[in-house]
PyMOL Python script that loads the backbone (N, CA, C, O; Angstrom):
from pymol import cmd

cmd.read_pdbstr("""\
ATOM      1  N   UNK A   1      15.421 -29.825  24.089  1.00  0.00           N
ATOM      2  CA  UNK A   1      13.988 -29.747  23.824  1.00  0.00           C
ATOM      3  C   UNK A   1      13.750 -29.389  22.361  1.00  0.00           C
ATOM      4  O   UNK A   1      14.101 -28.262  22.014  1.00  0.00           O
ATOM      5  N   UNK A   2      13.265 -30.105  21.563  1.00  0.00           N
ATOM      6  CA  UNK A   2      13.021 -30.007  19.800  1.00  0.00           C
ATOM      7  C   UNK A   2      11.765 -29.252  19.849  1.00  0.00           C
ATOM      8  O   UNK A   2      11.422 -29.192  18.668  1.00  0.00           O
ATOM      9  N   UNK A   3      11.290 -28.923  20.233  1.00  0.00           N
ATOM     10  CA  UNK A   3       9.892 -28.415  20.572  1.00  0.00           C
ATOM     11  C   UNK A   3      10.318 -26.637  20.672  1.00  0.00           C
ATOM     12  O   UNK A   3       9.964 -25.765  19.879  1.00  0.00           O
ATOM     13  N   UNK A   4      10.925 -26.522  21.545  1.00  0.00           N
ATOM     14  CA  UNK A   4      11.582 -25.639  21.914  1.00  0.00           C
ATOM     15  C   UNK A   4      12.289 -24.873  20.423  1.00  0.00           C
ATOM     16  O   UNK A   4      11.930 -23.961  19.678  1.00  0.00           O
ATOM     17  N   UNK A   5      13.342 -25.703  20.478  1.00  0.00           N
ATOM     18  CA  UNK A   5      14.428 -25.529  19.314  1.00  0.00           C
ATOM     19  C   UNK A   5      13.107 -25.209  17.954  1.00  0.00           C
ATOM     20  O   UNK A   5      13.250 -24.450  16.996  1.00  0.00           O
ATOM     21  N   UNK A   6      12.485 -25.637  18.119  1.00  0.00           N
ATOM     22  CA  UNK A   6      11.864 -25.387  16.490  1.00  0.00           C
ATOM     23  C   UNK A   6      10.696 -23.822  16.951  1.00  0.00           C
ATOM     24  O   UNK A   6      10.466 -22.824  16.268  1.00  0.00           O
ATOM     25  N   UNK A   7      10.289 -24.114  18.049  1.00  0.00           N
ATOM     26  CA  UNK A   7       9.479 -22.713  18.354  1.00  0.00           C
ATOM     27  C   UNK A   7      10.386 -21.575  18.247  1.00  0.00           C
ATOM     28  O   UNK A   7       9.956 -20.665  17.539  1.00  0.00           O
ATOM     29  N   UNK A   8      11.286 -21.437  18.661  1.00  0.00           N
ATOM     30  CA  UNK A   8      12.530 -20.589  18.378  1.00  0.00           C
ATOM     31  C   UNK A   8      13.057 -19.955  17.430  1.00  0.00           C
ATOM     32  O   UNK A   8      13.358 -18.761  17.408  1.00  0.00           O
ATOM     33  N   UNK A   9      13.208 -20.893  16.460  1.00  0.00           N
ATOM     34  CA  UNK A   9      13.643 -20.914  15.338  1.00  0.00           C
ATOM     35  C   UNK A   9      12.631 -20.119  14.039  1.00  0.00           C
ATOM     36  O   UNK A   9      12.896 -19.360  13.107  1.00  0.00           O
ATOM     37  N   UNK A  10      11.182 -20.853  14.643  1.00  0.00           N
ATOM     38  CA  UNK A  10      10.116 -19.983  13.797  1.00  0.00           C
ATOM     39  C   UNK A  10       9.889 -18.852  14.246  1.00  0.00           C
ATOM     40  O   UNK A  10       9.543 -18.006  13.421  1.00  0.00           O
ATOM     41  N   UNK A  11       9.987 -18.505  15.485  1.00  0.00           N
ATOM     42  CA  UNK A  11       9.573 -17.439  16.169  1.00  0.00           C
ATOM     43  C   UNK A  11      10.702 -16.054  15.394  1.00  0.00           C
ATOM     44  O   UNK A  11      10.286 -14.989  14.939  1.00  0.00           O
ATOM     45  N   UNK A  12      12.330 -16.566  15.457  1.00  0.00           N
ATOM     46  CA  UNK A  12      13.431 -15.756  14.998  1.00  0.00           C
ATOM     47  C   UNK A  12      13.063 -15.597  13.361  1.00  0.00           C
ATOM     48  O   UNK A  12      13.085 -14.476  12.851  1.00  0.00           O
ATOM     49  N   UNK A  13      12.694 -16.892  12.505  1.00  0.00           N
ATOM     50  CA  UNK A  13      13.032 -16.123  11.012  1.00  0.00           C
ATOM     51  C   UNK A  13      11.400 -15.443  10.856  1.00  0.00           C
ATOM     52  O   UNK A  13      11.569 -14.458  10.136  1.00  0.00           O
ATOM     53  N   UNK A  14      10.280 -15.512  11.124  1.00  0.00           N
ATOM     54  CA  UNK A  14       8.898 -14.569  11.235  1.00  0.00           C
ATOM     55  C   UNK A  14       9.445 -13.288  11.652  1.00  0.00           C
ATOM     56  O   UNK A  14       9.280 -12.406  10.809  1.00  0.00           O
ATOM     57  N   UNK A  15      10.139 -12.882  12.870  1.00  0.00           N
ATOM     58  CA  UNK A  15      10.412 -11.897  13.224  1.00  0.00           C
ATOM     59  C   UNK A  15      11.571 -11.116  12.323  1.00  0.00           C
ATOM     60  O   UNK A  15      11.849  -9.923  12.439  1.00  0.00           O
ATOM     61  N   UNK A  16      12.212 -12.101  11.357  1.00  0.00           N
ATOM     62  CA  UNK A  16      13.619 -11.568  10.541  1.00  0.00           C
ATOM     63  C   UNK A  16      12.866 -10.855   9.732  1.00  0.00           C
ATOM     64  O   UNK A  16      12.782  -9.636   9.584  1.00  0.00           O
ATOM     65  N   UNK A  17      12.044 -12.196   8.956  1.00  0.00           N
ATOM     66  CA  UNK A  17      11.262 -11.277   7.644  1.00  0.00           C
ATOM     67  C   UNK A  17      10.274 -10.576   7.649  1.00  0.00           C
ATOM     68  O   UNK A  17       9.882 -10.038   6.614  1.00  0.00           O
ATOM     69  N   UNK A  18       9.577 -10.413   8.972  1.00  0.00           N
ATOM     70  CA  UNK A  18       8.871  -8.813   8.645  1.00  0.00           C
ATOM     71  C   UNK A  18       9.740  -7.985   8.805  1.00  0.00           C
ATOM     72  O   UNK A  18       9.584  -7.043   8.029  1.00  0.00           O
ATOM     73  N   UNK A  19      10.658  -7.875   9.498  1.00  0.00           N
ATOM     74  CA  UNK A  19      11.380  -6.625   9.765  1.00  0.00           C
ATOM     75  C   UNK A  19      12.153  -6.532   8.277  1.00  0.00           C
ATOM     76  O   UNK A  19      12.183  -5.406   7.781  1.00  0.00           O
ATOM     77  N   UNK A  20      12.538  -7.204   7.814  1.00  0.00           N
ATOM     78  CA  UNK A  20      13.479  -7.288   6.549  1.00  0.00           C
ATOM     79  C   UNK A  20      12.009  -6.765   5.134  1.00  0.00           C
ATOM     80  O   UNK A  20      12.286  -5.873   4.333  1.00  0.00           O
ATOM     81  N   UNK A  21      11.114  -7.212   5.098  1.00  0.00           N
ATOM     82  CA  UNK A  21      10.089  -7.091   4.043  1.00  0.00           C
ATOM     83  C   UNK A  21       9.153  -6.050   4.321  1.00  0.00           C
ATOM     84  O   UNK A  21       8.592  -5.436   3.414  1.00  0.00           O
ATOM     85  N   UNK A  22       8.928  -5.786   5.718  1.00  0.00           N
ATOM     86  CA  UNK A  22       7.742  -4.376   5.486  1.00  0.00           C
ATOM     87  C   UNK A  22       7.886  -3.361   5.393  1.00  0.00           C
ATOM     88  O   UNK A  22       6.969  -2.539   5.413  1.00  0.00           O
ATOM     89  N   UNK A  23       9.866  -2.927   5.174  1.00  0.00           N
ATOM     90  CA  UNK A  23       9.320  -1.473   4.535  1.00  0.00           C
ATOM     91  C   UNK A  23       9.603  -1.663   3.024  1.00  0.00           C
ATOM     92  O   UNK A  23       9.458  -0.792   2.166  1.00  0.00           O
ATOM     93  N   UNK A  24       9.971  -2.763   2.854  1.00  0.00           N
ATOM     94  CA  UNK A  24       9.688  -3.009   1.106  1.00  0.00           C
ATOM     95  C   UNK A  24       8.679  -3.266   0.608  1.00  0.00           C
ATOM     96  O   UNK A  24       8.679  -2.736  -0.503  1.00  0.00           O
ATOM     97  N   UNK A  25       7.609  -3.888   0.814  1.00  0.00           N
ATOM     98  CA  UNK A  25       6.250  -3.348   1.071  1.00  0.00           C
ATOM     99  C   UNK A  25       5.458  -2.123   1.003  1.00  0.00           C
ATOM    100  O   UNK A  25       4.618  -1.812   0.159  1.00  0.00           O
ATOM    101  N   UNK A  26       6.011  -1.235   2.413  1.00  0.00           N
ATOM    102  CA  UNK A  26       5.536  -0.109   2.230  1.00  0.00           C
ATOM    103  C   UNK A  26       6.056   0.963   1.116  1.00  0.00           C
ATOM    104  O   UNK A  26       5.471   1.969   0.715  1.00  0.00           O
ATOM    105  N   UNK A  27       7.106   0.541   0.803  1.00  0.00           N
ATOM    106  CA  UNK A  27       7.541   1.493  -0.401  1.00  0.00           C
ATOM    107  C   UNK A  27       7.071   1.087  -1.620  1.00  0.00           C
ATOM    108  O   UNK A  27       7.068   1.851  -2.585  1.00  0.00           O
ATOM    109  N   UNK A  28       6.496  -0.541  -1.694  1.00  0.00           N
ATOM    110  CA  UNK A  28       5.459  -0.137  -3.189  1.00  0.00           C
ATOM    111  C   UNK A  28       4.431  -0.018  -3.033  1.00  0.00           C
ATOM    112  O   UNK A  28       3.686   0.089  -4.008  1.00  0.00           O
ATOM    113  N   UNK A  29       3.859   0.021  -1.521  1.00  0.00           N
ATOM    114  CA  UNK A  29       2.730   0.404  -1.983  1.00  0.00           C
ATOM    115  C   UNK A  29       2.283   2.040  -1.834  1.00  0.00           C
ATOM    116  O   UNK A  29       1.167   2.357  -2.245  1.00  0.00           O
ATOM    117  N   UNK A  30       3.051   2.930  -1.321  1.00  0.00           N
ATOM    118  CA  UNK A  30       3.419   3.725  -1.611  1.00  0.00           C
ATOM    119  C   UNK A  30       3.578   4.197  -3.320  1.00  0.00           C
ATOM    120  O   UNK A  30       2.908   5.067  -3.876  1.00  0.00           O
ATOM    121  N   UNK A  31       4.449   3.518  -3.821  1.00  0.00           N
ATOM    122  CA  UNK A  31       4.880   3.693  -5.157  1.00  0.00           C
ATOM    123  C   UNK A  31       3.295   3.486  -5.765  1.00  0.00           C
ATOM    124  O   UNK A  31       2.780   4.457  -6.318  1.00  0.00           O
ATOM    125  N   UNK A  32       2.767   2.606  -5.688  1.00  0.00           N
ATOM    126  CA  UNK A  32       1.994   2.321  -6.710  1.00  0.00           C
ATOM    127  C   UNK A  32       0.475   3.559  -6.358  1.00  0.00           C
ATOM    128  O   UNK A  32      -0.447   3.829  -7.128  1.00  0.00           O
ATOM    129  N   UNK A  33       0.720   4.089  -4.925  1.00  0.00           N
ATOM    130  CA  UNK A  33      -0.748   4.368  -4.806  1.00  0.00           C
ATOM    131  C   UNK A  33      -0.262   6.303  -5.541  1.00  0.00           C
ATOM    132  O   UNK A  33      -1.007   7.079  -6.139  1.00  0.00           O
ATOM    133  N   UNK A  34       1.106   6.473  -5.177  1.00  0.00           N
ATOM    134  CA  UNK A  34       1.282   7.507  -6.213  1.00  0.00           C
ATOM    135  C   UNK A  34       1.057   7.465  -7.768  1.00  0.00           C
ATOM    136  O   UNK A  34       0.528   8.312  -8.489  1.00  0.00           O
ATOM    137  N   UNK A  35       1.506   6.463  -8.029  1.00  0.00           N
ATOM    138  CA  UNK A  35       1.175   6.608  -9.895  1.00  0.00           C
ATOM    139  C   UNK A  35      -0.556   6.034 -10.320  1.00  0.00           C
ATOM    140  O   UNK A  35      -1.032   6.204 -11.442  1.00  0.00           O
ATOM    141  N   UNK A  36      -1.414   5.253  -9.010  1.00  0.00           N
ATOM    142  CA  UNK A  36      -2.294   5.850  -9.280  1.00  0.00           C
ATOM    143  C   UNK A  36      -3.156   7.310  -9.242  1.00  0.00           C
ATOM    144  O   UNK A  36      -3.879   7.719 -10.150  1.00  0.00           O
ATOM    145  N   UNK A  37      -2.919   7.910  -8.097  1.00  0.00           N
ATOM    146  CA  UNK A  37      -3.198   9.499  -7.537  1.00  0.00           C
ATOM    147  C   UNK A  37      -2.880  10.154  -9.245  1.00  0.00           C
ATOM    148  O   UNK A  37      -3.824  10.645  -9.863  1.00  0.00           O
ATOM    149  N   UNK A  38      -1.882  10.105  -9.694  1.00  0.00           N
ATOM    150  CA  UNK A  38      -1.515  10.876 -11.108  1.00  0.00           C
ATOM    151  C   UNK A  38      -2.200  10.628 -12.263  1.00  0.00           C
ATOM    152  O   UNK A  38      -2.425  11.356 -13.229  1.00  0.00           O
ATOM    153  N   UNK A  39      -2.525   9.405 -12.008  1.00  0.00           N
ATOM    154  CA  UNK A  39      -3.653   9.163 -13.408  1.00  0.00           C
ATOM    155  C   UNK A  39      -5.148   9.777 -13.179  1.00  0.00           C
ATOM    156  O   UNK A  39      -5.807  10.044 -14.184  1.00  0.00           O
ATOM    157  N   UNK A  40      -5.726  10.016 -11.831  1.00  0.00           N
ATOM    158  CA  UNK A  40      -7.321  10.232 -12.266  1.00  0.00           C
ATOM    159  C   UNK A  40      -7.465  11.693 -12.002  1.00  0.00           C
ATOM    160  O   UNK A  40      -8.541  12.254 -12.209  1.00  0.00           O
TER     161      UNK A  40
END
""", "prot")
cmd.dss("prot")
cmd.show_as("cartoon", "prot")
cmd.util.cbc("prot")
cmd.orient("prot")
């Protein structure tokens, strides 16, 4: 089933790269909302 095979496939790398990218994410935005807090 190609239908299948490709739902799968999107379903696995969506699920890779949030897990792989949102706490890199959260650590700049983190980062950045500290070095704003220090400036005002």
């Amino acid at each position: 089933y190609p239908i299948l095979k490709s739902f799968l496939a999107g379903s696995f790398s969506g699920t890779f790269s949030t897990i792989l990218f949102q706490p890199l994410d959260l650590v700049k935005t983190r980062l950045q909302s500290t070095v704003t807090n220090n400036h005002v």
